[in-house]
ChimeraX commands (.cxc) that place a marker at each C-alpha (Angstrom):
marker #1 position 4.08,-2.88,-96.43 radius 0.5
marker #1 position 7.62,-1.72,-95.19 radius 0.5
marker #1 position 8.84,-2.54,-91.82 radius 0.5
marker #1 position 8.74,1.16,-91.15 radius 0.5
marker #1 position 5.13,1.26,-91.89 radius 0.5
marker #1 position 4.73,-1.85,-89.70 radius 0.5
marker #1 position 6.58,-0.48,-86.76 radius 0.5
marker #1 position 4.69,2.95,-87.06 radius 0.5
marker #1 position 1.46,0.57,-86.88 radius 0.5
marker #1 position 2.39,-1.48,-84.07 radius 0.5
marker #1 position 3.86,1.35,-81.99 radius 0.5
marker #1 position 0.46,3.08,-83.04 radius 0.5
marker #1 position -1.48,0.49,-82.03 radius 0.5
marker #1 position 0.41,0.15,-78.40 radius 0.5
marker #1 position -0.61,4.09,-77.97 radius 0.5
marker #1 position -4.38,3.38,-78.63 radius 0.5
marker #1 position -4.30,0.49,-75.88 radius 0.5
marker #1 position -2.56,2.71,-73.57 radius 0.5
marker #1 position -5.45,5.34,-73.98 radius 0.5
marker #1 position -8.33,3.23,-73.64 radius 0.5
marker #1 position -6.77,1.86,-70.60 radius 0.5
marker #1 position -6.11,5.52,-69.43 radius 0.5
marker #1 position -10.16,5.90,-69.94 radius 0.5
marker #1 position -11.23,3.30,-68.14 radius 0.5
marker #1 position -11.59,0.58,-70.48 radius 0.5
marker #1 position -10.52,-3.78,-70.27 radius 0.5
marker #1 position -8.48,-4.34,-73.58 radius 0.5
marker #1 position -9.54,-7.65,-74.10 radius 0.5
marker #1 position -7.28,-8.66,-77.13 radius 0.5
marker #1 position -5.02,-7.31,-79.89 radius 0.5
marker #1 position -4.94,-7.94,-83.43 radius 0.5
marker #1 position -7.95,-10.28,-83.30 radius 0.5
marker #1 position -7.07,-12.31,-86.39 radius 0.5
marker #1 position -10.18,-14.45,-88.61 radius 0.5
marker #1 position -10.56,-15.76,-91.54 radius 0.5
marker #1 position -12.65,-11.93,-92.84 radius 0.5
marker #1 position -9.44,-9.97,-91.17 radius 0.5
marker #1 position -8.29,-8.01,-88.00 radius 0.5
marker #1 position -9.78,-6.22,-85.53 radius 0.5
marker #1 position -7.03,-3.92,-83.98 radius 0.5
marker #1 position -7.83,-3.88,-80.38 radius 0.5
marker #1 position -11.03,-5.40,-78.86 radius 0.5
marker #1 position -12.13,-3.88,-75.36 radius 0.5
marker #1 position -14.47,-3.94,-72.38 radius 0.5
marker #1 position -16.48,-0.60,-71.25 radius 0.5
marker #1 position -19.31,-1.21,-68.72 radius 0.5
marker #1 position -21.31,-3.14,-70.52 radius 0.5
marker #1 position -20.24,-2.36,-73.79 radius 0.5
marker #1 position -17.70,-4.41,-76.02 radius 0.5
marker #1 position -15.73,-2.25,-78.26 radius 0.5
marker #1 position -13.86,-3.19,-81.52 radius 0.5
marker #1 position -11.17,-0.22,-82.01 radius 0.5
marker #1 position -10.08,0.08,-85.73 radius 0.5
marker #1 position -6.48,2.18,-85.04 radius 0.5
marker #1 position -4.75,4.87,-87.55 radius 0.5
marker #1 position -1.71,5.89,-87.15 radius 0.5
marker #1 position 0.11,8.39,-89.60 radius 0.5
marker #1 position 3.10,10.82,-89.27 radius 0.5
marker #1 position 2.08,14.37,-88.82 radius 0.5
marker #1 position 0.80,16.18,-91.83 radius 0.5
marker #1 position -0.36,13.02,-93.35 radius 0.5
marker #1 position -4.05,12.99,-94.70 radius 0.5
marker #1 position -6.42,12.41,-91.45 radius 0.5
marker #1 position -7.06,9.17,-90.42 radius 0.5
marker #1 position -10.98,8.87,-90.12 radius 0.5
marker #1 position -10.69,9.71,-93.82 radius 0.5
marker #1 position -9.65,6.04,-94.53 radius 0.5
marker #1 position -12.18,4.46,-92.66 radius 0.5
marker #1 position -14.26,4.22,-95.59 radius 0.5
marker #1 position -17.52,2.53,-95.73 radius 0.5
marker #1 position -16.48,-1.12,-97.27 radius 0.5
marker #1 position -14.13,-1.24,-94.12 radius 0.5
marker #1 position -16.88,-0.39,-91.90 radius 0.5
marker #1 position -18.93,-3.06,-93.30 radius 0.5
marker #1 position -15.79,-4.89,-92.92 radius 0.5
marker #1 position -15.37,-3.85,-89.43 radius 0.5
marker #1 position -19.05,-4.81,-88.59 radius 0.5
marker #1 position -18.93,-8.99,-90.46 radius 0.5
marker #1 position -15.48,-9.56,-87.85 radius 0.5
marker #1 position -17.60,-8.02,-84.99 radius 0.5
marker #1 position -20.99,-10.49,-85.59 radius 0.5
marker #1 position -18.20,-13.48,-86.40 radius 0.5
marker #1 position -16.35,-12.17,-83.19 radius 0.5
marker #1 position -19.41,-11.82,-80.87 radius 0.5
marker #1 position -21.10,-15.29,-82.51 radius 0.5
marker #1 position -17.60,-17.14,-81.80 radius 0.5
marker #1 position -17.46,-16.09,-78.14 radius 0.5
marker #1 position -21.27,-16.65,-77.46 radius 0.5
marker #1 position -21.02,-12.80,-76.62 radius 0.5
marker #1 position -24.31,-11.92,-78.55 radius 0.5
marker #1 position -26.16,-10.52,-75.49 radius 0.5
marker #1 position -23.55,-7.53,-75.30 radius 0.5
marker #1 position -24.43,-4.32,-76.43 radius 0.5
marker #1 position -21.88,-3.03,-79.09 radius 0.5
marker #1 position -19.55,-0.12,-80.21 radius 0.5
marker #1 position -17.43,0.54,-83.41 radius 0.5
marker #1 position -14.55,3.56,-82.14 radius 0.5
marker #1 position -11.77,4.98,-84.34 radius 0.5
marker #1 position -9.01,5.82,-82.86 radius 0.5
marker #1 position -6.58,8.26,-84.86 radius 0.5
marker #1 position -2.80,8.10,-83.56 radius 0.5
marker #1 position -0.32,10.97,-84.81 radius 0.5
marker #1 position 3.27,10.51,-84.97 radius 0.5
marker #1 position 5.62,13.88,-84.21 radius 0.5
marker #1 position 8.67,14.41,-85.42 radius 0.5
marker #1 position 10.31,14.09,-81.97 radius 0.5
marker #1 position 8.38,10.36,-81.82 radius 0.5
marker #1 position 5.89,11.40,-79.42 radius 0.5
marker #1 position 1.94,10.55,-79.63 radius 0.5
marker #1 position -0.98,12.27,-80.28 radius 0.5
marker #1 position -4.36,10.98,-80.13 radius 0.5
marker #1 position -7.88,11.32,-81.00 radius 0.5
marker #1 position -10.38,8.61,-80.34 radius 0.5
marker #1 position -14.04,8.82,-81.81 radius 0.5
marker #1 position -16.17,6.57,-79.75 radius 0.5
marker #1 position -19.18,5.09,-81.26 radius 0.5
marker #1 position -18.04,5.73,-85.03 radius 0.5
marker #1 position -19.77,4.08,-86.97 radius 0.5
marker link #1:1,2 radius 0.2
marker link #1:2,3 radius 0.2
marker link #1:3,4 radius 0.2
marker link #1:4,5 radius 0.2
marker link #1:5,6 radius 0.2
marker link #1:6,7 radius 0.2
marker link #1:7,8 radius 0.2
marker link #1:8,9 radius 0.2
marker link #1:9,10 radius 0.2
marker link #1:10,11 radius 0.2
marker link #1:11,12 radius 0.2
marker link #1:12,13 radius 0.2
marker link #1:13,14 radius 0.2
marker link #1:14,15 radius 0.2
marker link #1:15,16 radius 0.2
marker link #1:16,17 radius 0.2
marker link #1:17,18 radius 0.2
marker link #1:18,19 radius 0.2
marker link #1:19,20 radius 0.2
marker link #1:20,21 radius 0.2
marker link #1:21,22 radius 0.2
marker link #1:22,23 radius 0.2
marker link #1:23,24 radius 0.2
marker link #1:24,25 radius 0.2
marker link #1:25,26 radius 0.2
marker link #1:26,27 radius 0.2
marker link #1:27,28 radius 0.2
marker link #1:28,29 radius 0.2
marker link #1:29,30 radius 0.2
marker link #1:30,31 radius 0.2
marker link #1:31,32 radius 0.2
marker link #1:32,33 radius 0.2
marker link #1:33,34 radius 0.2
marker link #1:34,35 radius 0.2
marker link #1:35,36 radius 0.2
marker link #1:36,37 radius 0.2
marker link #1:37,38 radius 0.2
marker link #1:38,39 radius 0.2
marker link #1:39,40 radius 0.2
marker link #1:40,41 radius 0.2
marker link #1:41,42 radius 0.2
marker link #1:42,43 radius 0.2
marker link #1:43,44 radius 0.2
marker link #1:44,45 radius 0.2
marker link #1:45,46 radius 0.2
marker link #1:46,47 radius 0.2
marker link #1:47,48 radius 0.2
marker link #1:48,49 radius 0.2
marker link #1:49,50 radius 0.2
marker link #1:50,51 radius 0.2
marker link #1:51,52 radius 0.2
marker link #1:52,53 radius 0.2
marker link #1:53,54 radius 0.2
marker link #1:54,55 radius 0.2
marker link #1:55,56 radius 0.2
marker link #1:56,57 radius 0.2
marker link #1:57,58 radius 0.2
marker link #1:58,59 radius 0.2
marker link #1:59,60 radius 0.2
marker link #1:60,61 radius 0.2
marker link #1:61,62 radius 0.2
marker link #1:62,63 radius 0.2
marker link #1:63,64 radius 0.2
marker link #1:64,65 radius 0.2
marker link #1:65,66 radius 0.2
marker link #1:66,67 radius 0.2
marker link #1:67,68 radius 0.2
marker link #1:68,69 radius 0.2
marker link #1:69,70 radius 0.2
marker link #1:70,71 radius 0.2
marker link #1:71,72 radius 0.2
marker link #1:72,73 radius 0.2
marker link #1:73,74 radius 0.2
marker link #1:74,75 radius 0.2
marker link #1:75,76 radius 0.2
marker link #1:76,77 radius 0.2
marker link #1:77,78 radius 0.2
marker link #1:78,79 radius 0.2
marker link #1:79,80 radius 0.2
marker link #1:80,81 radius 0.2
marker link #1:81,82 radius 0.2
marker link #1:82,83 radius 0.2
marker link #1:83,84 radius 0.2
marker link #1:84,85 radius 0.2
marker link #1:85,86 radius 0.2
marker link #1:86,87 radius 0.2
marker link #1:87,88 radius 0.2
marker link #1:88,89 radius 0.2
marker link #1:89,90 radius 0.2
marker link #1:90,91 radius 0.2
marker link #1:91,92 radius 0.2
marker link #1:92,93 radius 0.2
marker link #1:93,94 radius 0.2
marker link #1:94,95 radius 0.2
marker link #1:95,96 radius 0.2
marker link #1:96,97 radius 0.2
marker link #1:97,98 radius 0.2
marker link #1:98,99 radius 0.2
marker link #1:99,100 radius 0.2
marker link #1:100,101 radius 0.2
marker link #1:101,102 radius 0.2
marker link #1:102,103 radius 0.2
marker link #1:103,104 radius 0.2
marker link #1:104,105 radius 0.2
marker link #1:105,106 radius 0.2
marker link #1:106,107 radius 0.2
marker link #1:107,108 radius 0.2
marker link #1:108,109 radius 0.2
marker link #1:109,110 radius 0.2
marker link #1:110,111 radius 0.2
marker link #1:111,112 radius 0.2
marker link #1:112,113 radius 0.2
marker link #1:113,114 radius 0.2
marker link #1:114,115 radius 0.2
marker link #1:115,116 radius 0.2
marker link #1:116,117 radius 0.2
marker link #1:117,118 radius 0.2
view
């Protein structure tokens, strides 16, 4: 991956937190790293602990739900039982969101967050 691609990514990323801080939500932790992969941002709502897989593309790009395919929803779920089993967090109720981040021209954000994806 290019360092343009990563900085797109992170910058991405940083948007997504922003908005589910915006709505209300705790973001417990960023790039949750295991031994199965990453979880992009991990957060609080009520009673709910979300794992956020972020997208972020430049405008015009294909749409970013598109490449949440199934495997990496499987994926997606294996870090969240290793996440919730390692922090004795198995008596919270769950969520799996995709959040899609666009990139303008101009380097501004747009976003569009699909709670409950998957």
């Amino acid at each position: 991956m290019t360092k343009a691609r990563q900085s797109l990514g992170a910058s991405g990323e940083q948007a997504a937190g922003e908005h589910l801080v915006q709505q209300g939500l705790i973001v417990l932790e960023r790039n949750f790293r295991c031994r199965l992969g990453e979880i992009d941002i991990i957060a609080r709502d009520g009673e709910h602990l979300v794992f956020c897989e972020v997208k972020t593309r430049r405008e015009g790009g294909l749409h970013p739900f598109l490449s949440v395919t199934q495997r990496k929803q499987r994926k997606l779920r294996q870090l969240g039982l290793y996440y919730l089993s390692r922090h004795r967090l198995e008596h919270l109720q769950t969520r799996f969101d995709v959040i899609a981040v666009y990139q303008a021209q101009d380097g501004t954000f747009a976003i569009e967050h699909l709670p409950n994806a998957f």
